[in-house]
C-alpha positions as CSV (number, residue, x, y, z in Angstrom):
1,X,-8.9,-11.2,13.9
2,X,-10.6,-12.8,11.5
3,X,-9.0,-13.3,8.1
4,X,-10.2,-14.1,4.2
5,X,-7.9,-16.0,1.8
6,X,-7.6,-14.9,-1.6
7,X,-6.1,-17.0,-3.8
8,X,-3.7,-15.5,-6.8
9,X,-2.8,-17.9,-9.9
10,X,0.6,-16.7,-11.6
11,X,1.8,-18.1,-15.0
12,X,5.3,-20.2,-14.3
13,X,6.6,-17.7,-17.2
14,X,5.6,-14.1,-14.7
15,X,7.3,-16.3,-11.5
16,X,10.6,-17.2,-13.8
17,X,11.0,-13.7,-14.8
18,X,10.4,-12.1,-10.9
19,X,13.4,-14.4,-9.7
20,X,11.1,-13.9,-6.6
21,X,9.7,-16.9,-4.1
22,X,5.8,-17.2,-3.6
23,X,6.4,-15.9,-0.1
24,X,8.5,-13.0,-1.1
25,X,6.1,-12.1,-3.9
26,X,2.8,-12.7,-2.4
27,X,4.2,-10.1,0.7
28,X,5.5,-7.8,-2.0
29,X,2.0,-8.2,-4.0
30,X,0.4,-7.2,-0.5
31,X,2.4,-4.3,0.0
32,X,1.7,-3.1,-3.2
33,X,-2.3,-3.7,-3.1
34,X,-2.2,-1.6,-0.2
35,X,0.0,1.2,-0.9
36,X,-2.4,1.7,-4.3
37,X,-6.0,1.2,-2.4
38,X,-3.9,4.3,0.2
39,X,-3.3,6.2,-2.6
40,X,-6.7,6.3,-4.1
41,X,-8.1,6.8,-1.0
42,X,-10.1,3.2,-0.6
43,X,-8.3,2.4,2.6
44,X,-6.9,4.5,5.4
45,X,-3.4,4.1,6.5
46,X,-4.3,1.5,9.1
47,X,-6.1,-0.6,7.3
48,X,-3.8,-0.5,4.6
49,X,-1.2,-1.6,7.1
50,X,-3.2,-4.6,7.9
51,X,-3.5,-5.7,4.3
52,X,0.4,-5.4,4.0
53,X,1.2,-7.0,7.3
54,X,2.9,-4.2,8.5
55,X,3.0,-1.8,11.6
56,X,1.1,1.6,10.3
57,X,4.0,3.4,11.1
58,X,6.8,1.2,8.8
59,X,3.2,1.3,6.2
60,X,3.4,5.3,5.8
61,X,7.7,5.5,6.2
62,X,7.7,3.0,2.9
63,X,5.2,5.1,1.2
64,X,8.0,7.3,-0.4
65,X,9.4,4.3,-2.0
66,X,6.5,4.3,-3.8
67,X,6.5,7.7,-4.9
68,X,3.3,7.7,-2.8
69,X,2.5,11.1,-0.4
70,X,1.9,10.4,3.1
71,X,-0.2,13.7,3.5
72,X,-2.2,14.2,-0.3
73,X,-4.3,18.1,0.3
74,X,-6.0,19.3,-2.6
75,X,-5.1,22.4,-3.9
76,X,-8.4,23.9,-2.1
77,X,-6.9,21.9,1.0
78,X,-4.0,23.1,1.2
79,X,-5.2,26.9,0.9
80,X,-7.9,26.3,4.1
81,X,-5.0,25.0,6.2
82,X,-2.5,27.7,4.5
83,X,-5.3,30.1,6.1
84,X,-6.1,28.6,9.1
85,X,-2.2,28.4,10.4
């Protein structure tokens, strides 16, 4: 799989204050990317489980810690499958 590097500068200052290594904070900044591009809808689950490095099924299991739904109907949705069950 082929992969692109992107490359993230952080001021000393943001580092010093995360108490956080580059490793533990570049996988945490991942994780985060992904979980937000899921939430707006600009990735499905899988891919966003490949940007965070994770299996898809761990990716949608921490989705809750990040007050994120795994399943998000619209009202309108919600009433079709209401109707259709």
């Amino acid at each position: 799989m082929a992969m692109e590097k992107i490359v993230l500068e952080i001021p000393e200052e943001v580092m010093i204050s995360l108490k956080e290594s580059p490793a533990v904070l570049s996988r945490d900044i991942r994780m985060l990317a992904a979980v937000k591009m899921y939430e707006m809808g600009r990735l499905s689950s899988g891919r966003a489980a490949q940007l965070a490095g994770v299996p898809r099924v761990s990716f949608l299991q921490s989705l809750s810690l990040y007050g994120v739904a795994v399943f998000s109907l619209s009202p309108d949705e919600l009433k079709r499958d209401f109707e259709n069950a």
